[in-house]
N, C-alpha and C positions, 0 to 999 in steps of 0.2 A: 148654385150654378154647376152645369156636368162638368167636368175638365176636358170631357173628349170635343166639345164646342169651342175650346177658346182657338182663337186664330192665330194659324201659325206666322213665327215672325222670318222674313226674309232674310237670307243671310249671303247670297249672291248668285247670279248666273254664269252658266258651265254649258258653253259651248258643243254640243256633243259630236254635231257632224255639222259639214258645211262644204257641199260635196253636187257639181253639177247643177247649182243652182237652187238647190236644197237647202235649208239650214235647218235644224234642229237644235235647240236653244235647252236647256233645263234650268228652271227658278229654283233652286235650293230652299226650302226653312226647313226650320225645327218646327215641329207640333206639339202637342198634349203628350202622344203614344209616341213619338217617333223622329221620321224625319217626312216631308211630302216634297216632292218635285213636281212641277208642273211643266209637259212640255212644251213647247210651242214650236211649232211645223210652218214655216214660210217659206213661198214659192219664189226666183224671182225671172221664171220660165215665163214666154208667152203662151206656153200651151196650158191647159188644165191635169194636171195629175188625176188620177182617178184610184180604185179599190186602194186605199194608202192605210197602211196600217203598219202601225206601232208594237214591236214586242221588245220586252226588256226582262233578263235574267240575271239574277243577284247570285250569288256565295248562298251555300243550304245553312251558315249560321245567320243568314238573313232573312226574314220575310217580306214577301213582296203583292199588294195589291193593289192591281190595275182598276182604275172607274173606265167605266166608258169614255170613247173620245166623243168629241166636239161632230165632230162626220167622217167621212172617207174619201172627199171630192176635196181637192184642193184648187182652186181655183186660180191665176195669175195675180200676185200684192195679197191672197187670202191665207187664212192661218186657221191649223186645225189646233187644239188644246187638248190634252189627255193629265188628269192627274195620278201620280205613284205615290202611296203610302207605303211605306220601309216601316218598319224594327228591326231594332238590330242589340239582343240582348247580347252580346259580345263584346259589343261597342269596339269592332276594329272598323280599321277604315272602308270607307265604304267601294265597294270596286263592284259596277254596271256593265253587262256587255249589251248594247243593244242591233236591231234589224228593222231597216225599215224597205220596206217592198211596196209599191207602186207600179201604174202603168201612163206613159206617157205617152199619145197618140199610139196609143194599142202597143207597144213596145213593153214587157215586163222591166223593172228596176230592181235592182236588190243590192242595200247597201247595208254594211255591218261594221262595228266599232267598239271600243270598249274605252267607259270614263272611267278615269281614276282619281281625276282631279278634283274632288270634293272638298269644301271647305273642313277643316281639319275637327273642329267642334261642331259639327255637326252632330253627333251624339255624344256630346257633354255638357 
């Protein structure tokens, strides 16, 4: 069996933003390689968010890559999902700044934050 397929094990969520009706959520595990965060993007707006996109930047002793999200339309109660795979040959703590931009009835959004609160073994 490959080791890069086994599933990673959850170790908790980390709030990242929650802001205007926004929330941005991150699942925490450890993986095979690393560590993987999963986001998860909930509206709790009546309108629909639109071009909504996720960027997130690490520390350069970190690596950081983005999969595809889930969409870019955020709909009212819907949630968009993006996964981040991390290494971190360092193994210091892990510290996230993230941005997320959206348009709400044609109006641009731009919100920016930085996690630091990472479960502590996270890479160990």
């Amino acid at each position: 069996m490959y080791i890069g397929y086994l599933p990673a094990a959850e170790l908790a969520s980390v709030t990242a933003l929650d802001k205007n009706g926004l929330q941005v959520v991150l699942a925490v595990a450890r993986a095979a390689a690393g560590a993987e965060l999963t986001m998860r993007a909930t509206s709790s707006l009546a309108h629909t968010l639109t071009d909504f996109l996720f960027q997130a930047a690490v520390p350069r002793t970190f690596q950081l890559d983005m999969m595809s999200p889930s969409g870019t339309v955020l709909p009212p109660q819907g949630e968009i999902t993006q996964v981040l795979k991390i290494t971190n040959p360092s193994r210091s703590a892990l510290r996230l700044r993230i941005r997320v931009s959206y348009n709400v009835e044609g109006s641009p959004v731009l919100e920016q934050a930085e996690v630091n609160n990472f479960p502590p073994e996270l890479f160990y």
